[in-house]
N, C-alpha and C positions, 0 to 999 in steps of 0.2 A: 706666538701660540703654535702646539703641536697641534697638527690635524692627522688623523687618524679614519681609514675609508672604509676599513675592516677592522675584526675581532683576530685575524688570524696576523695581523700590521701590529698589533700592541706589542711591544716588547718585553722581556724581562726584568718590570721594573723592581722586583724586589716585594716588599707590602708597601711602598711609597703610598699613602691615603690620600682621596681626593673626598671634596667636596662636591658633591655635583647634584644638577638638574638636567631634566632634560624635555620632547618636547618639540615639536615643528621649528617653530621661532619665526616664522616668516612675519619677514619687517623688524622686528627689536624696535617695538614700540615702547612706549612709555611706561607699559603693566610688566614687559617683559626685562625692561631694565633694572626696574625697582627687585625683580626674583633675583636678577644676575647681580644685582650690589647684595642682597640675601649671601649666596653661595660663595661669593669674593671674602665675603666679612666670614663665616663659616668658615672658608678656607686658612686664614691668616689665625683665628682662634684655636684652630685643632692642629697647625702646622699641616695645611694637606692642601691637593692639588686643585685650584678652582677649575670647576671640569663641565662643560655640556654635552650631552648625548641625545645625537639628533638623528634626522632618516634621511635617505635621499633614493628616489624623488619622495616627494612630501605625500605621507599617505592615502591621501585621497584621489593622487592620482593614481596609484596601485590599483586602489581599492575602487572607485569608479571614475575611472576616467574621463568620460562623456559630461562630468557632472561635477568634475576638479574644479577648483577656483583658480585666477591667473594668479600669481605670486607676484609679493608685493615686491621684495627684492630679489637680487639676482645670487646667485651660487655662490657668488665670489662676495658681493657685499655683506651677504649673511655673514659670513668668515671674517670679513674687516669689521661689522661693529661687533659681534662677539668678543675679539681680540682687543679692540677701543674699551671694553665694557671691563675688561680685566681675564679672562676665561685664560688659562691657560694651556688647557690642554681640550679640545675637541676630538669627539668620537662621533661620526658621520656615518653611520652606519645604512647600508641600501635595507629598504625596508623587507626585502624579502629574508634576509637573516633573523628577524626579528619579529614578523606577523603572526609567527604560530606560538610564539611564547606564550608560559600561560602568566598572568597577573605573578603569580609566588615565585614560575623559573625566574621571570624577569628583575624582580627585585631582589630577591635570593643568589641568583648563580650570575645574572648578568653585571647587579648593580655592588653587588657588595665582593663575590668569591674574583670576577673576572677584573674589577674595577675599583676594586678593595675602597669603596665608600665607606668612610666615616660619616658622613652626614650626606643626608637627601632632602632637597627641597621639592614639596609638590605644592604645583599651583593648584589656585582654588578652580575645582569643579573638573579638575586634569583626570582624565581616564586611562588609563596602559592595561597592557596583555590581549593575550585571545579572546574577543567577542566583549572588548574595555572591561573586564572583570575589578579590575584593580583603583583603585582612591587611594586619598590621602588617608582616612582611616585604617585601609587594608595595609597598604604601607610601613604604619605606624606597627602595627597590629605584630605584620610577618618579620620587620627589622629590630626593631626595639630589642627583641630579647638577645638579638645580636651583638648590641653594645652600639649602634648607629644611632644618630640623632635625626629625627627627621622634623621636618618643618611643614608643616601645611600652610600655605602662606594667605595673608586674606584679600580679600578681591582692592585690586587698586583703583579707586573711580575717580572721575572727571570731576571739573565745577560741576556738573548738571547730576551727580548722583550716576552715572553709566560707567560700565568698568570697559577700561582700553582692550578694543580686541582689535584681531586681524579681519572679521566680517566688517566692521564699522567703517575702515580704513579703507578697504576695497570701496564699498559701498561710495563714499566719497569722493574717491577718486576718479571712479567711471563716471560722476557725475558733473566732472569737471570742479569740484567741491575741491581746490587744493588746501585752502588754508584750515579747512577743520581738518585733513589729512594729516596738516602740518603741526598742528595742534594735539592731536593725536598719537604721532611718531618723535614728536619731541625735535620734527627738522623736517626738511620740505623732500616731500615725494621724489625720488630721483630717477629719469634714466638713463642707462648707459648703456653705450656700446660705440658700434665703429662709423667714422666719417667714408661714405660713398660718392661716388661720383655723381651726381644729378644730372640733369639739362642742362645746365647752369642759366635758367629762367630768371633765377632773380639774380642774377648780376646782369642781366639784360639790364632788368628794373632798378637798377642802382641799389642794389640791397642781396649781394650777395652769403649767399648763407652756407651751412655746414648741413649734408643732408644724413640724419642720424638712421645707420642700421640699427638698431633697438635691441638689444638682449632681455631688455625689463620687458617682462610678462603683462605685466598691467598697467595699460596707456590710458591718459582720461579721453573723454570724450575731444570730439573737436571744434578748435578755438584755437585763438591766441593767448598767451601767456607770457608774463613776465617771467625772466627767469634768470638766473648763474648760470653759466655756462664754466665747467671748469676743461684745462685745456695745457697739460702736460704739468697739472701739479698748482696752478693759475687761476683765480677765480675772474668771469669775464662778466660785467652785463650784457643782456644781452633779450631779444626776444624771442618765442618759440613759436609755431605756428604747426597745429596737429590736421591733418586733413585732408581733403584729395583734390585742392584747386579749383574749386566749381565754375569760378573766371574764365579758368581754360579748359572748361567739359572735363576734366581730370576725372582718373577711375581709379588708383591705385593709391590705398591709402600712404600719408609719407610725414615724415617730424624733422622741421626745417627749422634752425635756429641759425639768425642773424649775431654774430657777434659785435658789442659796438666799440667801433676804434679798433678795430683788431685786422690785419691784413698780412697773412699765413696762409700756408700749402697744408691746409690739413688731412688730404687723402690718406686714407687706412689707418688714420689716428686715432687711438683710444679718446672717446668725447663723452662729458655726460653733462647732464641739465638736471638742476634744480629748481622745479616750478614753485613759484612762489604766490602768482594770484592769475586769476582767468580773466583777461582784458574784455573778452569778449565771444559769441559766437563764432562761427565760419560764416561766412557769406556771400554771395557772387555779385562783381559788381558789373553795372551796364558798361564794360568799358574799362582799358587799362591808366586812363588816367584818374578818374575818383578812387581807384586800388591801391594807386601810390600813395594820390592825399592820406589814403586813412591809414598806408604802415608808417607814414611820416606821423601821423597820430596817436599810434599804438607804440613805436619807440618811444614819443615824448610820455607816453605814458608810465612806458616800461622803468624809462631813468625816472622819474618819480616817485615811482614806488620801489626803487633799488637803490636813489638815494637815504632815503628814509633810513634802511637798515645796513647802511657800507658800515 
């Protein structure tokens, strides 16, 4: 997949046509996949380029910052399931090139003269331009006579009648809710980022762990959690423990994952974790020997519900 950071990055491609949508996309959830197989299939019909055009940062925090949501996934993941989903070509464009458009420049000059779109798919309820002026009707409306096909696409919902958003997923997540997250996103919440050095506390306790620098914006609440650990390309079982130690008066929050059967140098290592279900609260125990009993308990837990789905 090309990516693209700017408008003034695009090259000379000739009238090569694309397909495209566009769109935040935080998380490439399940509503969001089903638009991206839309625009792939679009693409392969009209011979044209499957293409998403996005913002970056995501416009809420432009637009108020104090009041932004965390993001579900990280800069780099958006970009890998994009690219997994079929997109060929990515336009990431920073939102300030793009906030004063008006609903007509944007679909007019951005989507069709700059980006020579043959077909636009908009999601259902999707607002774009200055002050959200623009819909799937307006859309239709300003391109059609263009000779572009456009798609208004219709809402994808759950077993429960609810359509997959990024509000729902958040929601869950903070709530330590992984598995309707998982349910949701079509695959389990992931974080990632770098292995740090710790105290090395728990290999005191015979349960040495990987202490996770976090790049994912949104961590659930804290618990323990059964989880993957992947680990240079590797899927590991493993458990994870979100929290700040209340055992040891801890103050600074920290996401420590136990890998099991696994014993590696992983400092500065790119590491991420896949949560898969919340074993339990945080808790302070009287004492550093019932803290062992129960991670001895919460492993046993962890392999059973990770054998289940090996």
């Amino acid at each position: 997949m090309r990516v693209m950071t700017s408008l003034t990055e695009l090259p000379d491609r000739g009238h090569q046509r694309t397909a495209l949508t566009f769109g935040a996309f935080d998380g490439i959830h399940l509503g969001h996949q089903a638009l991206l197989r839309r625009v792939v299939a679009l693409g392969m019909q009209l011979d044209a380029v499957p293409t998403v055009v996005s913002f970056w940062p995501h416009p809420r925090q432009v637009l108020s910052p104090s009041a932004a949501p965390p993001l579900i996934t990280t800069r780099e993941e958006r970009r890998r399931r994009l690219a997994e989903a079929g997109v060929e070509l990515f336009v990431e464009l920073p939102f300030e090139e793009v906030r004063g458009l008006s609903a007509e420049t944007f679909a007019s000059d951005l989507l069709v003269r700059t980006l020579h779109a043959a077909a636009v798919v908009v999601g259902p309820d999707q607002r774009f331009g200055r002050d959200r002026q623009g819909d799937g009707a307006f859309m239709t409306r300003i391109l059609t006579p263009l000779g572009v096909t456009v798609a208004v696409a219709e809402p994808v919902l759950d077993d429960g009648g609810l359509p997959y958003s990024s509000s729902r997923i958040r929601a869950a997540v903070e709530a330590g809710d992984v598995l309707t997250a998982r349910r949701l996103l079509g695959r389990p919440h992931r974080l990632d980022g770098i292995v740090v050095r710790g105290d090395q506390l728990g290999r005191t306790l015979g349960f040495p762990t990987a202490n996770l620098a976090c790049e994912t914006a949104l961590v659930p609440k804290n618990g323990i959690y059964a989880s993957w650990a992947h680990v240079r390309g590797v899927r590991h079982a493993a458990v994870t423990a979100i929290g700040t130690r209340p055992t040891f008066d801890g103050q600074d929050r920290r996401i420590e994952t136990y890998v099991f059967d696994f014993d590696s140098d992983l400092y500065g290592q790119p590491f991420s974790v896949d949560l898969i279900a919340h074993l339990r609260d945080e808790l302070r125990f009287d004492g550093i020997d019932p803290l062992i009993a129960q991670m001895h308990r919460d492993c046993e837990a962890s392999r059973r519900i990770l054998a289940a789905e090996a």
